[in-house]
C-alpha positions in Angstrom: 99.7 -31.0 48.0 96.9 -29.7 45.7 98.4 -26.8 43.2 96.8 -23.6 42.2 95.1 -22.6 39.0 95.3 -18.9 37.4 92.7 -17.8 39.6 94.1 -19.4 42.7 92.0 -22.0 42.9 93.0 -25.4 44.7 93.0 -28.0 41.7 93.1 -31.4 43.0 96.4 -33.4 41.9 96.2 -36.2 39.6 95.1 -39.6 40.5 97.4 -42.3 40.3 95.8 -44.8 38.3 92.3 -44.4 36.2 90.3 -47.2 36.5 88.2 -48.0 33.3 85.2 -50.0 33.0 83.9 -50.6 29.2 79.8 -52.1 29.6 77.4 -52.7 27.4 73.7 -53.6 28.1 74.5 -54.3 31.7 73.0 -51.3 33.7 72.4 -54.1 36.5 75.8 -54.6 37.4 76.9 -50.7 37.2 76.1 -50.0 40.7 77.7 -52.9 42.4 80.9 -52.6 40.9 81.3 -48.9 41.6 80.0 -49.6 45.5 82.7 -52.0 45.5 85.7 -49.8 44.3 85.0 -47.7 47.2 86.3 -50.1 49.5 89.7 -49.7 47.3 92.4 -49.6 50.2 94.5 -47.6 47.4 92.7 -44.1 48.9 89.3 -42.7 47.0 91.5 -40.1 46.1 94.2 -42.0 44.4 92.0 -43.1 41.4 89.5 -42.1 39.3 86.9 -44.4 37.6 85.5 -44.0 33.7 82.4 -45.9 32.6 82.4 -46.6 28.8 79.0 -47.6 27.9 79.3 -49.0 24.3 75.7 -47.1 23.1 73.7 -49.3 25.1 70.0 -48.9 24.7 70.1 -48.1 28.2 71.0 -44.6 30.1 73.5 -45.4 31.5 75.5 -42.5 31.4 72.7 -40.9 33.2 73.0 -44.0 35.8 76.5 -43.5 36.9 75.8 -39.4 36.9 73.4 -40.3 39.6 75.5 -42.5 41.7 78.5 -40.2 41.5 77.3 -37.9 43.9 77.3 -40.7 46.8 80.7 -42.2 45.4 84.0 -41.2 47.6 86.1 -40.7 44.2 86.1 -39.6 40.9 83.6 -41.4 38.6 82.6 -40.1 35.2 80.7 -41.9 32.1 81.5 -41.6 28.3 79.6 -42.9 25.4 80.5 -44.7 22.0 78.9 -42.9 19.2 77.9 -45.9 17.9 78.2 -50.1 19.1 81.7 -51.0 17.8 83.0 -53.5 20.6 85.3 -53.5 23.7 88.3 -52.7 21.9 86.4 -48.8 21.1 84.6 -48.3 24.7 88.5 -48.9 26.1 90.5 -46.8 23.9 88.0 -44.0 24.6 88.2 -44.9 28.2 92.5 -44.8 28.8 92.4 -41.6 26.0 90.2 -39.7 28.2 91.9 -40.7 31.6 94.2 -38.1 33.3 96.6 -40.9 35.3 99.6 -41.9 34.2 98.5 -45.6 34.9 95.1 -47.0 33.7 93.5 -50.2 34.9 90.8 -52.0 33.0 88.0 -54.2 34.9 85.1 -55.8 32.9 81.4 -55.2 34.1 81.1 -58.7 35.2 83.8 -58.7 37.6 84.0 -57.6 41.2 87.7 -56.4 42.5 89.1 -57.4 45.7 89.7 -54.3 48.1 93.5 -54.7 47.3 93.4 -54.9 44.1 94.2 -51.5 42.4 96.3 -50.9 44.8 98.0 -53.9 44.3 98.3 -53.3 40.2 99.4 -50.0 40.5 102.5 -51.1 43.0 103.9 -54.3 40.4 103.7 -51.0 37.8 105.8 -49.0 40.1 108.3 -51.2 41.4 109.9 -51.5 37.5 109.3 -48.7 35.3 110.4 -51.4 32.5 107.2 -53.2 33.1 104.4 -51.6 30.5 101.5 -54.5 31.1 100.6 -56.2 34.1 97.9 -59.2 34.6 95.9 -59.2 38.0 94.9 -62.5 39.4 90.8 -63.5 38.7 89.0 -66.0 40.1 85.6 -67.9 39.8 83.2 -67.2 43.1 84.2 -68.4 46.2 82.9 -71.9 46.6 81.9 -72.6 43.4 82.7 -76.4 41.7 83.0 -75.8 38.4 82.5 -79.2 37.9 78.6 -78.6 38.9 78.0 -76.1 36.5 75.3 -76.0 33.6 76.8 -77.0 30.5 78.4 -74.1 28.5 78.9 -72.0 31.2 81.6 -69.3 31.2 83.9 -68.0 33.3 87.9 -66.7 33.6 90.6 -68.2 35.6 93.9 -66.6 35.8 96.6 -67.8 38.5 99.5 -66.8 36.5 101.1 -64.7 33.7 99.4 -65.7 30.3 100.0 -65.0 26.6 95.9 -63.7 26.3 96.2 -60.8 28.4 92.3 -61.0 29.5 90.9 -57.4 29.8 89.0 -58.2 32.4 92.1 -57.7 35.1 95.1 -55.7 33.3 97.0 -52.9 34.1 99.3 -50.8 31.6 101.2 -47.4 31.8 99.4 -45.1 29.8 102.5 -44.3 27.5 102.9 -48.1 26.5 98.8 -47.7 25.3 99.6 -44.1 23.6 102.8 -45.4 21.8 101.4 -48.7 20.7 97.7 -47.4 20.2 95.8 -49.4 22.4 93.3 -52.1 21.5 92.9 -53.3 17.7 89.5 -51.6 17.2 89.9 -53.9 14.2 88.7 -56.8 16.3 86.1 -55.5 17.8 85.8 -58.6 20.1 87.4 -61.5 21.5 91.3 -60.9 21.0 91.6 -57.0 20.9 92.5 -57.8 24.6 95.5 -60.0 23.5 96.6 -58.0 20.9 96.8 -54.6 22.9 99.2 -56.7 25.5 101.1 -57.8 23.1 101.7 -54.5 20.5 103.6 -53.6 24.2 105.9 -55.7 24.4 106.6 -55.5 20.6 107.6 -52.2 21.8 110.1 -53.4 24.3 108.2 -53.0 27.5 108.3 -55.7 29.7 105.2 -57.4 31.6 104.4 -58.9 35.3 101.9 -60.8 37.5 100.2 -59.5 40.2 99.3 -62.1 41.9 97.6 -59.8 44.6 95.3 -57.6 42.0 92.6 -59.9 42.5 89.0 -59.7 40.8 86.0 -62.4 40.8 84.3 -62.8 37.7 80.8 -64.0 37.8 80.0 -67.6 36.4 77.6 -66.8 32.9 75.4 -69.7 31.8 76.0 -68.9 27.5 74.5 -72.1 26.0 76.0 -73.6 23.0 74.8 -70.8 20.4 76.6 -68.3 21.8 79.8 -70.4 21.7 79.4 -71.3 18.2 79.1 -67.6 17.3 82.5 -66.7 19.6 84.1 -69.9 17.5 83.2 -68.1 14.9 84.9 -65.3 15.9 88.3 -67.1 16.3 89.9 -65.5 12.7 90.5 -62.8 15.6 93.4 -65.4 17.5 94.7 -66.5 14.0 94.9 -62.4 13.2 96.4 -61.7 16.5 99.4 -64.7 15.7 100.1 -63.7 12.4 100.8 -60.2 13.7 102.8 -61.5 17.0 105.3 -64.3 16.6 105.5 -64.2 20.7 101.6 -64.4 20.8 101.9 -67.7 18.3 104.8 -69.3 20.0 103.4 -68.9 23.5 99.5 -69.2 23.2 99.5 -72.1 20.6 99.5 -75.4 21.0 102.0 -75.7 18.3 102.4 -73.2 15.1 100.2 -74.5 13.5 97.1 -75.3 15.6 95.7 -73.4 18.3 94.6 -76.0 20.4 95.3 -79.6 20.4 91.7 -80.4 19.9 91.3 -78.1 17.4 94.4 -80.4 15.1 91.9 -83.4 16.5 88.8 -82.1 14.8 90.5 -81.8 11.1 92.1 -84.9 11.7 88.9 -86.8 12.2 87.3 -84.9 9.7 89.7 -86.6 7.2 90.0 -90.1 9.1 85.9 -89.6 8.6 86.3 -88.7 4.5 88.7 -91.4 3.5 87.1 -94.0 5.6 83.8 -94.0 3.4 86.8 -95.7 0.7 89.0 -97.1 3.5 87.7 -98.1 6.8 91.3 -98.3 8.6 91.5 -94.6 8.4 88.8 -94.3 11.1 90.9 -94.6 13.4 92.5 -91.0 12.9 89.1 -89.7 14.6 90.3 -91.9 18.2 92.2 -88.2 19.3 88.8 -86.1 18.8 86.8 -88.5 20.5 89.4 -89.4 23.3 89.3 -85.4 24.1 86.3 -84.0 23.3 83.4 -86.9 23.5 81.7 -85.9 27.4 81.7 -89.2 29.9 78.8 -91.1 29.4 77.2 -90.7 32.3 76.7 -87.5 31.8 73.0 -86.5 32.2 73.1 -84.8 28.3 75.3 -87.3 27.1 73.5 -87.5 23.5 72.8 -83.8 23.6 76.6 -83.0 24.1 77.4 -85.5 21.2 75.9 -83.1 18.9 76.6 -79.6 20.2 80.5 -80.2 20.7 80.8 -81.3 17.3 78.8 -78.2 16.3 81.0 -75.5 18.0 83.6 -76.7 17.1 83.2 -76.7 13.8 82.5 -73.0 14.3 85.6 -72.9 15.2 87.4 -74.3 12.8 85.4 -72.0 10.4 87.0 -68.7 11.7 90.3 -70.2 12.2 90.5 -71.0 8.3 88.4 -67.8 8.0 91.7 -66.1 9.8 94.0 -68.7 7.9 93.2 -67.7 4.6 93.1 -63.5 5.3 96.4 -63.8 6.7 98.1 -66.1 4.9 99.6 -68.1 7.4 99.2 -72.1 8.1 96.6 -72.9 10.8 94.2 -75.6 11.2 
């Protein structure tokens, strides 16, 4: 039942969850996302939605002003003052909800009509659980296989140690006591970290396998994965400050990914074997994984690109090696 103000006005009760959407530069993809969350089988007036555009060059606080008014629930827009990342556009996003639960859906993702409803029930049915992963898929019918090379997308079928932002749930307390996202980040990792500082903090997590969100398949190209490789002194930040983080999302302590232990490997089987040819054969792991089939229609292209990124990544990770003092290679 709505309560009364001072004045004896009706004031609604509060929503159940708060939905937050953090955008930037994507003014496109506003409007189909919030006609989709109005087919929410939670109730339109169960939830609220907040639009954090990170100070886009676009209006787009004025965009989702306009749509409001043909929207069944709550929607409202904030602003960064200034570009600083995902990590800022969500922390300014849960502060300013008024739910005791907050859900977080990139711009680039469509939900299934179950899926806050869904999220918010795996939160309720254990009040020990502070984070919960939702379920995202690639379009329906798609073979990844076919796509362009360097596409992106997200796949997650099961509980993870990334916590992806683009399908997670939390109680607002967990985000008030732990702080949220580590607007030190910025990007790539703030997500992981923020899961992570709650369950530091003795919450538990789940899977909802039934919170269910598509995200859309983005053609990047290889420059844009060198510059996110680039980026990855964000992962080795994220282990050094969460032992659970480095146990579970590394391939071993001491290397992120077994490709990544290849790639230094056959970077020294390549340097001692201008001396000593036999050590040549330490670069056999990094071709066995990484070198695309040969039939491949950009075989030669791929031969040089690969390398390329991930020697990007290499470069952060020793970038985040040597900051935070801990052994990764």
């Amino acid at each position: 039942m709505p309560s009364e103000g001072s004045l004896g006005l009706r004031v609604p009760p509060p929503p159940a969850v708060s939905v937050v959407i953090p955008t930037y530069e994507r003014q496109d993809r506003i409007p189909d996302l919030l006609t989709e969350l109005a087919k929410q089988t939670l109730g339109s007036k169960h939830f609220e939605v907040i639009v954090v555009d990170d100070c886009s060059s676009s209006d787009i606080v004025g965009l989702v002003e306009q749509l409001a008014g043909d929207l069944p629930y709550r929607v409202r827009a904030l602003r960064t003052p200034y570009n600083d990342g995902p990590a800022a556009a969500r922390n300014l996003g849960w502060k300013g909800a008024t739910a005791d639960l907050v859900a977080f859906v990139d711009d680039d993702c469509m939900p299934d009509p179950g899926w806050l409803e869904a999220g918010v029930s795996a939160l309720k049915r254990d009040p020990t659980v502070g984070v919960v992963q939702g379920r995202t898929c690639a379009p329906e019918g798609v073979d990844v296989a076919t796509l362009p090379d360097w596409s992106l997308w997200r796949v997650v079928d099961e509980s993870t140690p990334f916590f992806e932002g683009c399908n997670l749930f939390f109680r607002r307390c967990a985000l008030e006591v732990t702080g949220g996202f580590d607007e030190d980040i910025h990007f790539y990792g703030e997500d992981t970290a923020a899961g992570w500082r709650v369950l530091d903090a003795g919450w538990n997590r789940a899977f909802a396998s039934d919170a269910v969100v598509t995200h859309e398949i983005q053609p990047r190209g290889w420059r844009w994965h060198i510059r996110n490789g680039l980026t990855e002194q964000h992962i080795v930040q994220v282990a050094a400050q969460h032992r659970g983080f480095r146990n579970e999302g590394f391939w071993r302590p001491w290397a992120f990914r077994r490709e990544d232990a290849a790639f230094v490997l056959a970077l020294l089987g390549v340097t001692l074997g201008l001396r000593f040819r036999p050590a040549l054969v330490l670069a056999a792991p990094y071709l066995w994984w990484r070198v695309p089939p040969i039939g491949h229609a950009n075989f030669l292209r791929l031969c040089l690109e690969i390398p390329a990124v991930d020697a990007a990544r290499m470069v952060g990770q020793v970038r985040g090696a040597v900051s935070n003092r801990v052994l990764v290679i």
